[in-house]
DOZA-320536 format. One record per residue: z, x, y of N, C-alpha, C in turn; residue in one letter. Coordinates in steps of 0.1 Angstrom, whole numbers, padded with zeros to 4 digits, always signed. Each point is the difference from the previous one (the first is absolute). Layout:
ZXYZXYZXYa;...
//
This chain:
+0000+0008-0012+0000-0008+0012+0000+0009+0012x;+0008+0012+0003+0005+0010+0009-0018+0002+0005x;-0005+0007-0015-0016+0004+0007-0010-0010+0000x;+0005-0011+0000-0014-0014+0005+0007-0001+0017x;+0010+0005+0000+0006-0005+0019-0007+0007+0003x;+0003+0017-0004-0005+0015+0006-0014-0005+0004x;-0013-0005-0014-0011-0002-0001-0005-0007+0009x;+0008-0009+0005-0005-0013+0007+0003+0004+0015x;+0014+0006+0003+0001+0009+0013-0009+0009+0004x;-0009+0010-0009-0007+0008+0001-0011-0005+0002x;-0009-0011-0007-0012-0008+0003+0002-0005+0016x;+0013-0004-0001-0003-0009+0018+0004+0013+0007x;+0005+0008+0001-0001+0013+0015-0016+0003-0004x;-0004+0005-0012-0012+0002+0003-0013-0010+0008x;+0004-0015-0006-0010-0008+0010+0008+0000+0017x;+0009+0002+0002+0004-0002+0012-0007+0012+0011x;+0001+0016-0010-0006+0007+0006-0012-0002+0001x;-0011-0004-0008-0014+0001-0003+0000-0016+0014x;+0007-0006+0001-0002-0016+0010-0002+0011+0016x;+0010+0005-0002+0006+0011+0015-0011+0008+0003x;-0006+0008-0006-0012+0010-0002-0014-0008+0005x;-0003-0013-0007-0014-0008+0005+0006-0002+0015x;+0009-0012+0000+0008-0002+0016-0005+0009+0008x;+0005+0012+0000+0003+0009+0013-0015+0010+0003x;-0012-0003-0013-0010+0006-0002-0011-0010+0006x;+0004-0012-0005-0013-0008+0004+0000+0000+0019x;-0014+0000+0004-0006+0002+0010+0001-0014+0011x;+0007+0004+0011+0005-0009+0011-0014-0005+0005x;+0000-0015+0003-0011-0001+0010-0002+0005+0016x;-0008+0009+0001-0002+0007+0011+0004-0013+0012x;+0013+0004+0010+0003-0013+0015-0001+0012+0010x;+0005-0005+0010-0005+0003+0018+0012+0009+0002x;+0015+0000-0009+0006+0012+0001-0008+0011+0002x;-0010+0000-0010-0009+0017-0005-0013-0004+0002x;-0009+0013+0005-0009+0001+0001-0010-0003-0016x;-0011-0007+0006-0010-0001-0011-0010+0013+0001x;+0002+0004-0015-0008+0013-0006-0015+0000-0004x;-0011+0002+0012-0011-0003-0003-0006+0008-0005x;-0010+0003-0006-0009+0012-0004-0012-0003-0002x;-0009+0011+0006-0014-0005+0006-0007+0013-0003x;-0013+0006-0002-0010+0011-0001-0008-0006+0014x;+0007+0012+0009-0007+0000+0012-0013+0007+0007x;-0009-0005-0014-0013+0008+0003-0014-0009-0003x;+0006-0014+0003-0007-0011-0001-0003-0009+0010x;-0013+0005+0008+0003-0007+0016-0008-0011-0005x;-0003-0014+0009+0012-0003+0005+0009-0001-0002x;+0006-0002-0015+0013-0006-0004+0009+0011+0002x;+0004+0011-0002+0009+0005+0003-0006+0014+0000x;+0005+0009+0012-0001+0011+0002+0006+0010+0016x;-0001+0009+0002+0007+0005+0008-0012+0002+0011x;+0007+0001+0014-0005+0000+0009+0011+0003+0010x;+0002+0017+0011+0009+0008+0006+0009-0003-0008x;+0001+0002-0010+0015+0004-0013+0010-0015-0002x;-0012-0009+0007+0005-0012-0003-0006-0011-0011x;+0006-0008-0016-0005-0002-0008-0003-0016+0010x;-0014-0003-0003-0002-0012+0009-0012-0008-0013x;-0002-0011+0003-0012-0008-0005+0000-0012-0002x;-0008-0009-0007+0000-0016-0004+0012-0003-0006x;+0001+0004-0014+0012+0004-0005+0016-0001+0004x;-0004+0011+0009+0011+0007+0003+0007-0012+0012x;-0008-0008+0006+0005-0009+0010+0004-0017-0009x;-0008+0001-0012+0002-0007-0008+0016-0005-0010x;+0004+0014-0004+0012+0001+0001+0011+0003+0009x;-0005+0002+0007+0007+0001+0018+0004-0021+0003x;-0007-0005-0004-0001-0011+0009+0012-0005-0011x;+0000+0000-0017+0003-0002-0006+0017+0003-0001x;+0001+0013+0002+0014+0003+0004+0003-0006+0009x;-0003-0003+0013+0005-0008+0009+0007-0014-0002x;-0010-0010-0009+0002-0008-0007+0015-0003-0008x;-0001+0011-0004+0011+0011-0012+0011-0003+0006x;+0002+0005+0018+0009+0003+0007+0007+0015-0008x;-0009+0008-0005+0004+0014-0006-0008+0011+0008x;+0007+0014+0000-0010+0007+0004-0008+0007-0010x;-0006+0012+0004-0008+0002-0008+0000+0018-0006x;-0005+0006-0008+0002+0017-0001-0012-0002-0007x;-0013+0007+0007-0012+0004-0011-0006+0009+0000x;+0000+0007-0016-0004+0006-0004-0010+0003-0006x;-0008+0014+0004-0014+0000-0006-0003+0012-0009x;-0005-0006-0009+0000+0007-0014-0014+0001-0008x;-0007+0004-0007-0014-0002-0008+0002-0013-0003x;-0012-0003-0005-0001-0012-0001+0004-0005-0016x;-0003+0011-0008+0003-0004-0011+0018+0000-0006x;+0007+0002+0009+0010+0003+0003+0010-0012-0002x;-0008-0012+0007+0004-0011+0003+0003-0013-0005x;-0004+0001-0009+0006-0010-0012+0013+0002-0005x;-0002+0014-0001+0009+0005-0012+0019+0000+0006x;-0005+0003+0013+0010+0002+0009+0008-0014+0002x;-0014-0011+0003+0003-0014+0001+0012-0006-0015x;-0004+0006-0009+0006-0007-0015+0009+0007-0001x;+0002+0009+0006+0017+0009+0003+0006-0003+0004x;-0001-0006+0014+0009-0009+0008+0002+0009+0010x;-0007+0011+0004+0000+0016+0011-0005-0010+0013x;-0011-0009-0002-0007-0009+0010+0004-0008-0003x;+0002-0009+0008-0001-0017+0002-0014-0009+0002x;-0008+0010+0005-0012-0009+0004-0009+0012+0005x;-0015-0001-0007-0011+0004+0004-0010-0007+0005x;-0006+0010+0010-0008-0008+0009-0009+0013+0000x;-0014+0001-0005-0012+0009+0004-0008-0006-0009x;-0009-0009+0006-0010-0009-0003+0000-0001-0014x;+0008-0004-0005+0002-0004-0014-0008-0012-0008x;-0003+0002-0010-0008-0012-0004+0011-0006-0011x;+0004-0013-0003+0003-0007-0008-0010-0002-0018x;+0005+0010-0008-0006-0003-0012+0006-0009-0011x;-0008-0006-0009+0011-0004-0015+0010+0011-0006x;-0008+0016+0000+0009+0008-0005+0008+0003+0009x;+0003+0002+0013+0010+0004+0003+0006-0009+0005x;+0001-0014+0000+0008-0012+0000+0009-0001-0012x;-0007+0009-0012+0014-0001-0012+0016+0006+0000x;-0008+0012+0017+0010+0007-0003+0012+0002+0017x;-0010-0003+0012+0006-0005+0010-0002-0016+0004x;+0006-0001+0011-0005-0012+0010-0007-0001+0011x;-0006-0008+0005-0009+0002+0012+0003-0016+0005x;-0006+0003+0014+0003-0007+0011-0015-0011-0001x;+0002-0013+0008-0012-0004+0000-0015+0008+0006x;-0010+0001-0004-0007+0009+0005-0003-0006+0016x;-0003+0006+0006+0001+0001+0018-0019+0006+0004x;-0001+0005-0013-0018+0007+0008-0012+0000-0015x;-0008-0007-0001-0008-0004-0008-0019+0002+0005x;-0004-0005-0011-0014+0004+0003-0006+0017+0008x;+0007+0003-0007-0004+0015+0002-0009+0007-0009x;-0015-0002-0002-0007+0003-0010+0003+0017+0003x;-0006+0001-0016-0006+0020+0003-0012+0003+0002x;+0001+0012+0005-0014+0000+0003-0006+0017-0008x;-0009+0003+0002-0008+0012-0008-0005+0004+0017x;+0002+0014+0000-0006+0010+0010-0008+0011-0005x;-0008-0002+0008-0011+0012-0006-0006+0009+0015x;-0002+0014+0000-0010+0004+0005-0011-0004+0005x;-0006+0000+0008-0017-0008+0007-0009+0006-0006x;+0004+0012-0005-0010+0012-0004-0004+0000-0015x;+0011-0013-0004-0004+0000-0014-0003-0018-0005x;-0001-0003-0018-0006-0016+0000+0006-0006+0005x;-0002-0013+0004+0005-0016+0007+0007+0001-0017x;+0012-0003+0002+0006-0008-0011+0001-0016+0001x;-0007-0003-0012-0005-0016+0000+0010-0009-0012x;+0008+0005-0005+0003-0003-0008+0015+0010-0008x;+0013-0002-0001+0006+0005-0013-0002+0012-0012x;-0012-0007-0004-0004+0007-0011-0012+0017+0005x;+0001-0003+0014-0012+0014+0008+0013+0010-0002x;+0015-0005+0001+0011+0011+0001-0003+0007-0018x;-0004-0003-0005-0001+0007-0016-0004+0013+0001x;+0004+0008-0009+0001+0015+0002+0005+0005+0013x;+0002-0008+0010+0005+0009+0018+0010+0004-0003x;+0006+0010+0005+0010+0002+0006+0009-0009+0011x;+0010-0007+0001+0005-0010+0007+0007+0002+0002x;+0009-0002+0014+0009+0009+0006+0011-0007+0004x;+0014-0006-0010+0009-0013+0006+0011+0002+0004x;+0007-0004+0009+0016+0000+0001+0009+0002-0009x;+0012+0007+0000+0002+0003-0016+0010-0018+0002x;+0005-0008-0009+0007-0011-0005-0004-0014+0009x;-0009+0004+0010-0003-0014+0011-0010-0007-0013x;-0008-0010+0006-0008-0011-0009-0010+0006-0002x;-0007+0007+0005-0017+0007+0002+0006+0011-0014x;+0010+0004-0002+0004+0009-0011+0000-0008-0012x;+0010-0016+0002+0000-0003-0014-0014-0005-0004x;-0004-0007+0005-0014-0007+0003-0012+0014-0009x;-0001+0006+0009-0006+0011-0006+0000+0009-0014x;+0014-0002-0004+0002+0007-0014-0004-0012-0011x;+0003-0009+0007-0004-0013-0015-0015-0001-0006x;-0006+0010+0011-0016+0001-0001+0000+0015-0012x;-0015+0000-0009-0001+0011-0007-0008+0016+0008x;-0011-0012+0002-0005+0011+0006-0005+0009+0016x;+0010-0003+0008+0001+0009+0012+0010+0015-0005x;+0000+0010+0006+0008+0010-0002+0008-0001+0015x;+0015-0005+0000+0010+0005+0010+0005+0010+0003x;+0003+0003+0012+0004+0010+0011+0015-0004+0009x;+0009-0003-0005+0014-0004+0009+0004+0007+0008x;-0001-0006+0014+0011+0008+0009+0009-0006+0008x;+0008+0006+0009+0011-0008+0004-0005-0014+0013x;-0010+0000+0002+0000-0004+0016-0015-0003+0005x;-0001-0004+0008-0018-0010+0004-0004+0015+0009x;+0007+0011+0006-0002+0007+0011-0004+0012-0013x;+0003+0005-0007-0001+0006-0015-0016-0001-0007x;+0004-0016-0001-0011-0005-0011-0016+0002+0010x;+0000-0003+0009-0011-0001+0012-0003+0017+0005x;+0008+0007-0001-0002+0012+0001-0011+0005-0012x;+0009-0004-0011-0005+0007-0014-0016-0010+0002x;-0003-0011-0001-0014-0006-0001-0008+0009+0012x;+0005-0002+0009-0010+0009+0011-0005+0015-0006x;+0009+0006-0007-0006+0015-0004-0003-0002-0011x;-0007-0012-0003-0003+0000-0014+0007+0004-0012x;+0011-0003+0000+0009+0005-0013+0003-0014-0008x;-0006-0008+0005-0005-0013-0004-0010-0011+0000x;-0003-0010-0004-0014-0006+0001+0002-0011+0008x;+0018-0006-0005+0002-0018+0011+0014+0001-0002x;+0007-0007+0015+0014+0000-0002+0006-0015-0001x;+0006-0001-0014-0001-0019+0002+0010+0001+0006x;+0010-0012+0013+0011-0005+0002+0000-0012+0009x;+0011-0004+0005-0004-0014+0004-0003-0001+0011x;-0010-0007+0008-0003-0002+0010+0009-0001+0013x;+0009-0002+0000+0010+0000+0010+0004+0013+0003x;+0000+0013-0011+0007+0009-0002-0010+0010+0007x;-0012-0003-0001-0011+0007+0007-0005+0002+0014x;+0003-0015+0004+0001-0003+0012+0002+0011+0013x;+0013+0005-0003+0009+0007+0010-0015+0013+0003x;-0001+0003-0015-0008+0013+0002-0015+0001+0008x;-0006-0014-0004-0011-0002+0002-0001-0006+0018x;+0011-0003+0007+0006-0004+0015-0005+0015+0003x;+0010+0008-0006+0001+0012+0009-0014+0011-0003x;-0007-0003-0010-0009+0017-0004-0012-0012+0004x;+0001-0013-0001-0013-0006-0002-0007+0003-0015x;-0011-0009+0004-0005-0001-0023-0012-0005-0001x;-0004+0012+0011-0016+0000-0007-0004+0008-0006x;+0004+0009-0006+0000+0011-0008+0002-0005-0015x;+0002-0015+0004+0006-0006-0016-0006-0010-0003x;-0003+0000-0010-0004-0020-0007+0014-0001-0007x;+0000-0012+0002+0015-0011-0009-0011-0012-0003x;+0011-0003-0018-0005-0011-0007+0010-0006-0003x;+0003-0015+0001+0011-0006+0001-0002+0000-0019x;+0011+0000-0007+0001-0004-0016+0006-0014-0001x;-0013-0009-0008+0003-0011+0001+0010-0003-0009x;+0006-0012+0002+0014-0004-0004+0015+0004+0000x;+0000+0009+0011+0011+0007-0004+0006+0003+0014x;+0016+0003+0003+0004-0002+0010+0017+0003+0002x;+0002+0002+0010+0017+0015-0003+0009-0012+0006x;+0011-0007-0008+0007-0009+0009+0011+0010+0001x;+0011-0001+0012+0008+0008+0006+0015-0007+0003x;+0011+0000-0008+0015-0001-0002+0012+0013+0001x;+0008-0009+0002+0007+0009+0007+0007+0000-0015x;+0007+0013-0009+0005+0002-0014+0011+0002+0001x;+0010-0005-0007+0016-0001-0002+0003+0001-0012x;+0014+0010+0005+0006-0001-0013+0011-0010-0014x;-0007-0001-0007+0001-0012-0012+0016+0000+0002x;+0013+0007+0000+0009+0003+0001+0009-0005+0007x;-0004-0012+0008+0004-0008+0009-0005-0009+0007x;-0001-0012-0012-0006-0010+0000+0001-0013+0009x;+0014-0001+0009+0002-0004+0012-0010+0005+0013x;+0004+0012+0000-0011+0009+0008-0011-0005+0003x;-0008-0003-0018-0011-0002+0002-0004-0012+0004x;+0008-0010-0002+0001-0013+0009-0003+0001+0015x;+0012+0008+0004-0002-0003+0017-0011+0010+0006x;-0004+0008-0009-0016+0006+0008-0010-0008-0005x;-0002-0010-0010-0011-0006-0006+0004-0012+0018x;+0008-0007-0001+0007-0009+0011-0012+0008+0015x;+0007+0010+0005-0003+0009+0010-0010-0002+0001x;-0009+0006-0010-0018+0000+0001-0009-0007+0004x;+0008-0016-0008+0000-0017+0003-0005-0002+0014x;+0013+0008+0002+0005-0009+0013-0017+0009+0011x;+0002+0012+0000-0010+0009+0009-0012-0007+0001x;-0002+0001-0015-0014-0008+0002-0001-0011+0003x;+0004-0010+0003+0002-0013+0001+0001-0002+0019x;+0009+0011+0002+0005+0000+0015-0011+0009+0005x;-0017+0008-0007-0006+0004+0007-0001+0016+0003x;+0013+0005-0004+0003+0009+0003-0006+0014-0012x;-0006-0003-0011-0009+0008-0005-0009-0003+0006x;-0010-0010+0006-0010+0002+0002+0000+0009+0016x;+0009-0002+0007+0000+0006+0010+0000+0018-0006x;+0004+0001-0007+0003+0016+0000-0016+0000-0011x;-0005-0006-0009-0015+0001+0000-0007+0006+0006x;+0001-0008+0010-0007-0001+0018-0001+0016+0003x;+0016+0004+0001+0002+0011+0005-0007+0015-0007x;-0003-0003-0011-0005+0009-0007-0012+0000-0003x;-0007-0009+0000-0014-0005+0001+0000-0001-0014x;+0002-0006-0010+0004-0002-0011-0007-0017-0004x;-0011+0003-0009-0005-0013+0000+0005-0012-0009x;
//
């Protein structure tokens, strides 16, 4: 009898510790005490990137307006891009914001925000000096030159026959096509924009790829599912009140 008490004493401190351990481990929902932990790859204009040592963009005003909402402040951090998930399902971030696309696969493993920016086809860039691409299938045997983890990346690998070229950034990938270290740089039309404002693009043919198109959410971590309520709420509310489309506006973002 002595060692079924012992037994039974020893079973419950052990659940009591193992109750104590999840308790003091599981992950608070991020409030306005503390700053919300953003994390962004600021090498993606418009959506996020630096400009005089300041991280700025669509994005970046996107979760800006968001926090506000929040009544929290903000701390953001910029890191590679592939960086960013991983960081997200750690619970290191709270929320990323750098033109993120919402997929089925990475819906299994974070959360996302209602999407805020849509209809963003991709497009194929080519040289003047070389064929009109008419089609998808003219990319066969090229060399193709994509974002490393953006959509023009996934998009592109599900294909057999183009040969990819990853680099970090649209100011990168447009370099490398201009000296021919490439044949076409797929990414999404919005993302090109910036570049083609400033260098101009006649030096280039673009072919829009039919069916296809980069939607843009703001990504949260699964870890605090309250959380993810009152930013899904927030996003609601912006768009509804106007206030994404004004910052659209601002970025020339179609």
């Amino acid at each position: 009898m002595n060692k079924l008490i012992a037994l039974s004493i020893g079973v419950l401190c052990v659940g009591v510790i193992w109750w104590y351990f999840k308790r003091s481990n599981t992950p608070k929902d991020p409030n306005a005490t503390q700053p919300l932990v953003v994390g962004t790859s600021a090498d993606y204009k418009p959506f996020s990137f630096k400009e005089d040592g300041e991280i700025i963009g669509f994005d970046i005003d996107v979760v800006k307006a968001v926090a506000q909402k929040l009544g929290a402040p903000i701390t953001i951090k910029d890191m590679p891009f592939e960086l960013l998930l991983p960081q997200l399902q750690l619970g290191t971030v709270q929320l990323v914001a750098a033109g993120l696309t919402p997929t089925p696969e990475r819906a299994q493993r974070i959360a996302f925000s209602p999407v805020y920016l849509d209809n963003d086809p991709l497009v194929v860039i080519t040289r003047k000096n070389t064929p009109v691409i008419k089609s998808i299938e003219d990319l066969n045997g090229k060399t193709v030159i994509v974002n490393q983890g953006y959509t023009g990346d996934r998009y592109m690998s599900a294909l057999k026959g183009p040969l990819l070229t990853r680099l970090p950034d649209v100011s990168n990938a447009m370099l490398a096509l201009r000296s021919g270290r490439g044949d076409a740089f797929v990414a999404a039309k919005n993302s090109i924009r910036p570049f083609f404002e400033q260098h101009g693009e006649k030096e280039f043919n673009t072919f829009i790829i039919p069916d296809t198109e980069e939607k843009v959410a703001l990504a949260i971590a699964p870890s605090y599912p309250e959380f993810v309520k009152r930013v899904e709420k927030a996003v609601n509310e912006l768009t509804q009140e106007g206030v994404i489309q004004q910052l659209k506006e601002k970025w020339h973002l179609s």
